[in-house]
KEKE-3310 file (N, C-alpha, C; in steps of 0.2 Angstrom, whole numbers, plus 5000, padded with zeros to 4 digits):
npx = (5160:5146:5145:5152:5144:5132:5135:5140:5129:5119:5131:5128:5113:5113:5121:5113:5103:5108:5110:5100:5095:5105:5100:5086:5087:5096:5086:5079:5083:5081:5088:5094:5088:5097:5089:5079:5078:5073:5060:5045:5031:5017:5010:4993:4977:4963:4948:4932:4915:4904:4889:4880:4883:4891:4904:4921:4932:4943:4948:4954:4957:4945:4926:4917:4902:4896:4883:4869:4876:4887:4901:4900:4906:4912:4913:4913:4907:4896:4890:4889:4881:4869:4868:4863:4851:4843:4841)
npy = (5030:5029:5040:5041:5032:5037:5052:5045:5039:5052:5056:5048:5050:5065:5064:5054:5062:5074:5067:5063:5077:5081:5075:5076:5089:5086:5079:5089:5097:5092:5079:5064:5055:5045:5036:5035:5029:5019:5014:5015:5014:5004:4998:5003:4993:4991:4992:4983:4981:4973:4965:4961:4963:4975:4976:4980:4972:4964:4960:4950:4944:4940:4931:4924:4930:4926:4936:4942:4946:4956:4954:4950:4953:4946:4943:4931:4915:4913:4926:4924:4913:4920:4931:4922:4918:4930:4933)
npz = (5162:5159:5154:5142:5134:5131:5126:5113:5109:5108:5097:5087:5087:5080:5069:5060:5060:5053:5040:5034:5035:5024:5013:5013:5007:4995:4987:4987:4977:4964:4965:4966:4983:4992:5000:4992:4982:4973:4969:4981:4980:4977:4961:4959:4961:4954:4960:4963:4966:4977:4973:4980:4997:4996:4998:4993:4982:4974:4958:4954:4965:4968:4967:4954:4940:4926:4919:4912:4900:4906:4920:4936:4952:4968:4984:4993:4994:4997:4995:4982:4982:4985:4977:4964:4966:4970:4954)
capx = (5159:5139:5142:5155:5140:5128:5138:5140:5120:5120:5134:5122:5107:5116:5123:5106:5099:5114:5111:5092:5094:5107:5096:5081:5093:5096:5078:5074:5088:5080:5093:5087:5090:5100:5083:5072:5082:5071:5052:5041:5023:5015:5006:4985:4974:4957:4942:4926:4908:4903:4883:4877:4885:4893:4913:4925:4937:4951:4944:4959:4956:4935:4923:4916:4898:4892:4875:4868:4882:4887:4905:4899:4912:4910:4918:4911:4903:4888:4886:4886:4873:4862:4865:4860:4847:4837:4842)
capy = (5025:5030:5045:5039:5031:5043:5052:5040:5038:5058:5056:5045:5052:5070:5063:5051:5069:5077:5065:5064:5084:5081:5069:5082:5098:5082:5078:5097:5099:5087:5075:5056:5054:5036:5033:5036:5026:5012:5015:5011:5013:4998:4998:5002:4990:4992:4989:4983:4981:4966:4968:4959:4965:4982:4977:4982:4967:4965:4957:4944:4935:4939:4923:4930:4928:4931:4938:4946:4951:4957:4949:4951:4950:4945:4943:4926:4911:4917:4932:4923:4911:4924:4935:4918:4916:4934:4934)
capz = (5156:5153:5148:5137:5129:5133:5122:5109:5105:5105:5091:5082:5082:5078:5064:5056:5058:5049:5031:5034:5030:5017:5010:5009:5001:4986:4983:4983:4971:4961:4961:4971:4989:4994:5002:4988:4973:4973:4971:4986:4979:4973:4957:4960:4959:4953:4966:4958:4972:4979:4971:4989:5004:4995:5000:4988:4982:4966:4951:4950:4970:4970:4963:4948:4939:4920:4919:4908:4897:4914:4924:4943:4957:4973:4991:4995:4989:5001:4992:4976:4979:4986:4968:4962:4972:4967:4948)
cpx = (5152:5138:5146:5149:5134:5130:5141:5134:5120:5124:5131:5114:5108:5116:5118:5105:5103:5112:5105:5091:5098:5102:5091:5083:5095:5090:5077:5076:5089:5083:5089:5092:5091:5095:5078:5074:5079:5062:5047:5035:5023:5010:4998:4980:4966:4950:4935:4921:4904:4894:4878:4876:4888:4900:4914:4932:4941:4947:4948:4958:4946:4933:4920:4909:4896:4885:4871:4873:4888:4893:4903:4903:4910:4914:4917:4907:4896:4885:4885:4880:4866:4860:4861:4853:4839:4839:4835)
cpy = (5027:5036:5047:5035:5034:5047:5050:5040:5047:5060:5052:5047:5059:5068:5059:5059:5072:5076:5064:5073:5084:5079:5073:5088:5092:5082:5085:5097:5097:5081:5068:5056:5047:5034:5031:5031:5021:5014:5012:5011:5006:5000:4999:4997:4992:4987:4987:4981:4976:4969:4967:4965:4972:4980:4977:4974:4970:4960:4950:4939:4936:4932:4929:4926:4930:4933:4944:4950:4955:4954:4954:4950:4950:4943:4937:4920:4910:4923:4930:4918:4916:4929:4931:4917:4923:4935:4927)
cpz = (5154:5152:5143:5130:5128:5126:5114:5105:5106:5096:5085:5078:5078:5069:5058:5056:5052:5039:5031:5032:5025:5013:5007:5003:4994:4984:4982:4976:4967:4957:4966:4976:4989:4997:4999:4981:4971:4974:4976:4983:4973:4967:4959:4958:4959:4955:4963:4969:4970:4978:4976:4995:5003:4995:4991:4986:4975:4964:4952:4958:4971:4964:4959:4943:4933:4921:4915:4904:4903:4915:4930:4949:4963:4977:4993:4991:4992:4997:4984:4974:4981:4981:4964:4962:4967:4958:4945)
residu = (UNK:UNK:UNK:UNK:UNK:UNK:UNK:UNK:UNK:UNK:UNK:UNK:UNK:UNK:UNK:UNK:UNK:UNK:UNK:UNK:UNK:UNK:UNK:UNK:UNK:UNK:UNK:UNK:UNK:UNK:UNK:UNK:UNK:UNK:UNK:UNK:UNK:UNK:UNK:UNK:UNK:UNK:UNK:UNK:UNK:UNK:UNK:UNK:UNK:UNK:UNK:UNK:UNK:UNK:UNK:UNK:UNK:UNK:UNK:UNK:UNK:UNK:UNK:UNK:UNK:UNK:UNK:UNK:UNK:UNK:UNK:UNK:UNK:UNK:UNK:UNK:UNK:UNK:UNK:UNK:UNK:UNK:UNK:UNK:UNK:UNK:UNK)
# end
């Protein structure tokens, strides 16, 4: 009996192996792989510098400051009253 299944998960990973190389010989062949049919990368978002402490945040969840014709983004509302603070 377990090397009836023994046997079994051999025939398994054999065969994932098998269409994981078909899979690669379509994409060479530049046709689209059943894995690849559906985009996995996310769009890039563009990082702006927190003028305090240096971290990098997204414009759209950071607090945000005009200054001087200026929009200032920022990681905290610590590091924006401390922009405050030296302006």
């Amino acid at each position: 009996m377990v090397r009836w299944i023994l046997l079994f998960i051999l025939l398994l990973i054999v065969g994932r192996l098998f269409w994981r190389v078909v899979d690669g010989v379509i994409e060479a062949a530049g046709g689209t792989s059943r894995t690849r049919r559906t985009p996995t990368r996310r769009p890039s978002v563009r990082l702006v510098r927190d003028p305090v402490c240096g971290r990098h945040v997204a414009p759209a969840s950071a607090l945000s400051l005009a200054a001087e014709g200026t929009t200032h983004y920022f990681c905290s509302e610590k590091c924006r009253a401390e922009f405050k603070k030296r302006r």
